[in-house]
C-alpha atoms as an extended CHARMM CRD file, in Angstrom:
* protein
*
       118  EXT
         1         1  UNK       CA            -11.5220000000        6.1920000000       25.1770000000  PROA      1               0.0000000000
         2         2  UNK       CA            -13.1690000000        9.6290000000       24.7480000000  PROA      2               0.0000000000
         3         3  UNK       CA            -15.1290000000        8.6760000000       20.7760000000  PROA      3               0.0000000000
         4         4  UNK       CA            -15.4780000000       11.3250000000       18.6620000000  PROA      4               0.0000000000
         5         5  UNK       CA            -17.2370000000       14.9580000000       19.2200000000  PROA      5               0.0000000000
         6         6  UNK       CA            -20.5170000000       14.9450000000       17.3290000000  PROA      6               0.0000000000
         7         7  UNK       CA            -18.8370000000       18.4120000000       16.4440000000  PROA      7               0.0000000000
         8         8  UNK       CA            -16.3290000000       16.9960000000       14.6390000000  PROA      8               0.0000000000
         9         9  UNK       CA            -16.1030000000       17.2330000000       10.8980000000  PROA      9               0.0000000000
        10        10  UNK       CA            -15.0490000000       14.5280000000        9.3230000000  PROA      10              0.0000000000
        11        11  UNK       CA            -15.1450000000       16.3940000000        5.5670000000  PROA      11              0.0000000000
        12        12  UNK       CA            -12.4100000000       18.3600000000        6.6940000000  PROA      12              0.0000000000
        13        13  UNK       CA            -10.1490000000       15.4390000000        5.8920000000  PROA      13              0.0000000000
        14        14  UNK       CA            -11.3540000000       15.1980000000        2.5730000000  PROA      14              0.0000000000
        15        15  UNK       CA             -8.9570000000       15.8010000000       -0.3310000000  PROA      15              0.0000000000
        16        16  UNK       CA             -6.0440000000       15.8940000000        2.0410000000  PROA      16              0.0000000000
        17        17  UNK       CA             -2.8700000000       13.8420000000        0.3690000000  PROA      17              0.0000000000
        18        18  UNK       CA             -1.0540000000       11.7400000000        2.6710000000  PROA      18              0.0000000000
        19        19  UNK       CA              2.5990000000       13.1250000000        3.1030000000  PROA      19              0.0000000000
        20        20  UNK       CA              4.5850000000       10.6250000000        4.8310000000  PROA      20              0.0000000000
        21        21  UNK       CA              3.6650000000        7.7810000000        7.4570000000  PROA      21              0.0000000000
        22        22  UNK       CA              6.3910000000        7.5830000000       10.5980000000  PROA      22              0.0000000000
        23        23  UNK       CA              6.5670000000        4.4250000000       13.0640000000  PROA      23              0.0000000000
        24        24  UNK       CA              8.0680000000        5.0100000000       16.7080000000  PROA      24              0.0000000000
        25        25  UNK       CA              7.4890000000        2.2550000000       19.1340000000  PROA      25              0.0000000000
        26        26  UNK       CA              4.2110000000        3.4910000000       20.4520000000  PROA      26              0.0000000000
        27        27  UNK       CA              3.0250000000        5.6180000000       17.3010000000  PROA      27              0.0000000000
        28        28  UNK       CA              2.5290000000        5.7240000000       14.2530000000  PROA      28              0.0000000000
        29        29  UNK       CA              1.7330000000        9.1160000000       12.4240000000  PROA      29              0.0000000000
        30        30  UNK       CA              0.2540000000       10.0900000000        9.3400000000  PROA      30              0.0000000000
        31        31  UNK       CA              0.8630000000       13.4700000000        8.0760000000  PROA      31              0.0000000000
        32        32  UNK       CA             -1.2370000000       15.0160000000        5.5180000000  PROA      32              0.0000000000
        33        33  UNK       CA             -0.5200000000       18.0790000000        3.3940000000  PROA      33              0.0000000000
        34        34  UNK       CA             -2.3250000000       21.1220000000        5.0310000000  PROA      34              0.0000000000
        35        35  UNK       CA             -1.3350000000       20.6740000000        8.4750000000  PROA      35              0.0000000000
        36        36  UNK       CA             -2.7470000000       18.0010000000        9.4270000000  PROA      36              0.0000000000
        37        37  UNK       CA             -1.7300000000       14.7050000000       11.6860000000  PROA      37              0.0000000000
        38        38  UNK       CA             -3.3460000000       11.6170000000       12.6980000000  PROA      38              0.0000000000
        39        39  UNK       CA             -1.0300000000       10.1880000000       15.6880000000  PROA      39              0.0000000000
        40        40  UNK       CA             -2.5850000000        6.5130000000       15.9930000000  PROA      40              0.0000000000
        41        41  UNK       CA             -1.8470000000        5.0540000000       19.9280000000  PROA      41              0.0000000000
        42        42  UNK       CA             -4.3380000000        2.1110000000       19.4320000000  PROA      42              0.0000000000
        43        43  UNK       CA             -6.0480000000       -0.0950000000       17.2060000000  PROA      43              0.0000000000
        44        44  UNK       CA             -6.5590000000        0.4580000000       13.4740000000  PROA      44              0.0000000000
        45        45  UNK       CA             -7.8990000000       -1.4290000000       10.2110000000  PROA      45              0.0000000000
        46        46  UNK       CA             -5.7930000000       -0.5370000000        6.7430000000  PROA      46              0.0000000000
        47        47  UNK       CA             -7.5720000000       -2.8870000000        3.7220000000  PROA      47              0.0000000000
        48        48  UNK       CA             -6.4900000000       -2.3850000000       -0.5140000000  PROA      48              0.0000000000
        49        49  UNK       CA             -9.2010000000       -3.0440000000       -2.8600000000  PROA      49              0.0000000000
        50        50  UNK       CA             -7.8990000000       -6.6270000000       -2.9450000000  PROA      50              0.0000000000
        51        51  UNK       CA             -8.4900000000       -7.6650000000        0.7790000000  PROA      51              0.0000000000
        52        52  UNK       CA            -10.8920000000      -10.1510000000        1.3230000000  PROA      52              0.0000000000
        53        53  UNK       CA            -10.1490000000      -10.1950000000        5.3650000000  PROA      53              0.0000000000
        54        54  UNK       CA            -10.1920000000       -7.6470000000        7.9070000000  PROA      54              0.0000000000
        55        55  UNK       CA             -6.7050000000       -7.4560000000        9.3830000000  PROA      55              0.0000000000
        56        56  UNK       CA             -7.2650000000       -5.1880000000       12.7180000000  PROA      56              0.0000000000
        57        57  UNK       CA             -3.2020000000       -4.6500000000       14.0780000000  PROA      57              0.0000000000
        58        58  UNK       CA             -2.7540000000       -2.3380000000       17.1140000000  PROA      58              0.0000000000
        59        59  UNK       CA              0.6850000000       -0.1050000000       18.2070000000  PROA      59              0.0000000000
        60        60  UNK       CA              3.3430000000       -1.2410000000       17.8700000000  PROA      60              0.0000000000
        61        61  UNK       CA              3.1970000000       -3.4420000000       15.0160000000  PROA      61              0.0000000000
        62        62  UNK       CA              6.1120000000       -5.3230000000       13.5850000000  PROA      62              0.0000000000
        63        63  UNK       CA              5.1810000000       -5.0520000000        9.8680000000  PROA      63              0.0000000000
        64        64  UNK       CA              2.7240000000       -2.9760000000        7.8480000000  PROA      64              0.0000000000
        65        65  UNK       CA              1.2000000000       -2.4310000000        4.2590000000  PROA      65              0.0000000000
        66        66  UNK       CA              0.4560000000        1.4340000000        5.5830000000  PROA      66              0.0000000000
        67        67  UNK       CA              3.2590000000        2.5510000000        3.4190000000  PROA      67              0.0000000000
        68        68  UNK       CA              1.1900000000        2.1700000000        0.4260000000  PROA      68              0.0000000000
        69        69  UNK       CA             -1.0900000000        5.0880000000        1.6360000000  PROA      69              0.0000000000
        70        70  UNK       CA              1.1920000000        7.6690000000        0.7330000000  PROA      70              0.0000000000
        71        71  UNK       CA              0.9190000000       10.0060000000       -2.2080000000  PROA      71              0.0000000000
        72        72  UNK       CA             -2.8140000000        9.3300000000       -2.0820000000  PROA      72              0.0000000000
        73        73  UNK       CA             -5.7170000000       11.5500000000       -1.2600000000  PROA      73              0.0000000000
        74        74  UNK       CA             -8.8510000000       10.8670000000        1.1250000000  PROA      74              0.0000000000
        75        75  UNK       CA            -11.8810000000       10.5260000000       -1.1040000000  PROA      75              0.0000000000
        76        76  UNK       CA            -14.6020000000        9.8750000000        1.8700000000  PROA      76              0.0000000000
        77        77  UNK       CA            -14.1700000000       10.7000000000        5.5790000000  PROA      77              0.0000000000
        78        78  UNK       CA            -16.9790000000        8.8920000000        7.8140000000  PROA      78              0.0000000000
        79        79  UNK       CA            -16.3780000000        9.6670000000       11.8220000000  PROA      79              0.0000000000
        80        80  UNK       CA            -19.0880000000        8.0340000000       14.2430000000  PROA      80              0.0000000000
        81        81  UNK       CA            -19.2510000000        9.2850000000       17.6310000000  PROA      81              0.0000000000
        82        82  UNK       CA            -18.0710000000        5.5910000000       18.8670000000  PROA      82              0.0000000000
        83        83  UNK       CA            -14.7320000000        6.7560000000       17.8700000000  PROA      83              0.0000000000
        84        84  UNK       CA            -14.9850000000        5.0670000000       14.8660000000  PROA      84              0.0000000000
        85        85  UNK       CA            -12.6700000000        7.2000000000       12.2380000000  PROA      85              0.0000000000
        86        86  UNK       CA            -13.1090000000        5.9160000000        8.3280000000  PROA      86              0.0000000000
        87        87  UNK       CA            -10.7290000000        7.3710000000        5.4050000000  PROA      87              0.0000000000
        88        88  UNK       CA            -11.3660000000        6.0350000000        2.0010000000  PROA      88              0.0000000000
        89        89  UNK       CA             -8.1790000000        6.7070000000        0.0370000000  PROA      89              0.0000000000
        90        90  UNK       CA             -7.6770000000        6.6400000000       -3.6090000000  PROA      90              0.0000000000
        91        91  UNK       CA             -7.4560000000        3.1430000000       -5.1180000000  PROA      91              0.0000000000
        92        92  UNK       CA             -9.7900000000        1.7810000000       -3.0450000000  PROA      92              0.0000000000
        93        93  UNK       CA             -7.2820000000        1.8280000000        0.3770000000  PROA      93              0.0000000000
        94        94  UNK       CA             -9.2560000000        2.3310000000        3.4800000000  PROA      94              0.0000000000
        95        95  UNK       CA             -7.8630000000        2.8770000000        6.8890000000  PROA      95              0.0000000000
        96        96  UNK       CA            -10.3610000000        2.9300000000        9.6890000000  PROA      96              0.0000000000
        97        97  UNK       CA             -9.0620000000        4.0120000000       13.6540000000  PROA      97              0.0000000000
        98        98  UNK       CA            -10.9950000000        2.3850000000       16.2570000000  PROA      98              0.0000000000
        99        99  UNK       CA            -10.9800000000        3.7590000000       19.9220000000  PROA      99              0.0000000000
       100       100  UNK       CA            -10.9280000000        0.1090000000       21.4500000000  PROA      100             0.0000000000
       101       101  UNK       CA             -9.1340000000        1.3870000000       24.8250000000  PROA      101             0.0000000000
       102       102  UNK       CA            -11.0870000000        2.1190000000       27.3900000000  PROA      102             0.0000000000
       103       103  UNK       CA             -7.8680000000        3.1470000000       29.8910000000  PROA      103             0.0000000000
       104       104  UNK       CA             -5.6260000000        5.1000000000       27.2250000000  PROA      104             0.0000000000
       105       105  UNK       CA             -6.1200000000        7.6310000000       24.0810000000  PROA      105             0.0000000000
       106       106  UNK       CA             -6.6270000000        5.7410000000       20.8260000000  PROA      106             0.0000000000
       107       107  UNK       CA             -5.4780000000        8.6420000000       18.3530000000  PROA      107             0.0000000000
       108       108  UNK       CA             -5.1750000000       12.2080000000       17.9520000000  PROA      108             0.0000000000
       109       109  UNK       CA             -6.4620000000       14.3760000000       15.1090000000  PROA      109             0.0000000000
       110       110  UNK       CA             -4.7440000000       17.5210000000       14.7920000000  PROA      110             0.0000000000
       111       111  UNK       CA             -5.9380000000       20.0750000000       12.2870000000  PROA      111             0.0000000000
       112       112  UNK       CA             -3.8590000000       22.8250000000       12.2530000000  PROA      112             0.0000000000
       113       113  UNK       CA             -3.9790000000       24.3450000000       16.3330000000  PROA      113             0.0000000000
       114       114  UNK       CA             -6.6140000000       22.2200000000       16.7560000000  PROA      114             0.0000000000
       115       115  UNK       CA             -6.5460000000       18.8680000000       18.7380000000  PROA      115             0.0000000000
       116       116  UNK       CA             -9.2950000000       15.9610000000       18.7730000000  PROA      116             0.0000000000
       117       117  UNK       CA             -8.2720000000       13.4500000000       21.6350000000  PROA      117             0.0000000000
       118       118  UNK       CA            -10.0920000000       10.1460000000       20.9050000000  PROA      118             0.0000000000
């Protein structure tokens, strides 16, 4: 809805281990050691080094491989200002956010006080 701040940072989010992912009906968030959260409202892309097709699911989904995220570490953090949000995990996992909604919030980054609203 809003794309990302050409402010924004995106190395911030590198290093960062992925704590725990948590599914409610409309979210799903990931939190990150070092206070941070990404609360996904929207669409998303999560490939493993194996994927041959892009599998782009949106909130709610039924069923997801996102569990396999956690206990790994962002290696590469690429933000456009489209609202295009790119983590390259450890062992080749990538999860990209796309702000596809152009009438409600697609995610929110939150870095310790700090909110992004995309």
């Amino acid at each position: 809805m809003y794309g990302l701040p050409a402010t924004f940072d995106a190395s911030v989010l590198v290093g960062k281990e992925l704590d725990e992912v948590c599914f409610t009906v409309n979210t799903i968030t990931f939190s990150f050691k070092e206070d941070v959260l990404i609360t996904v409202m929207g669409s998303f892309i999560h490939r493993d080094k194996q994927s041959t097709t892009i599998n782009k699911q949106s909130v709610p989904v039924s069923s997801s491989s996102l569990m396999s995220l956690v206990g790994k570490a962002v290696q590469l953090a690429e933000a456009r200002q489209d609202g295009t949000l790119s983590l390259h995990f450890e062992a080749g996992h990538t999860l990209v956010l796309l702000d596809d909604s152009q009438e409600y919030e697609s995610y929110i980054i939150r870095i310790g006080d700090e909110e992004t609203i995309v």
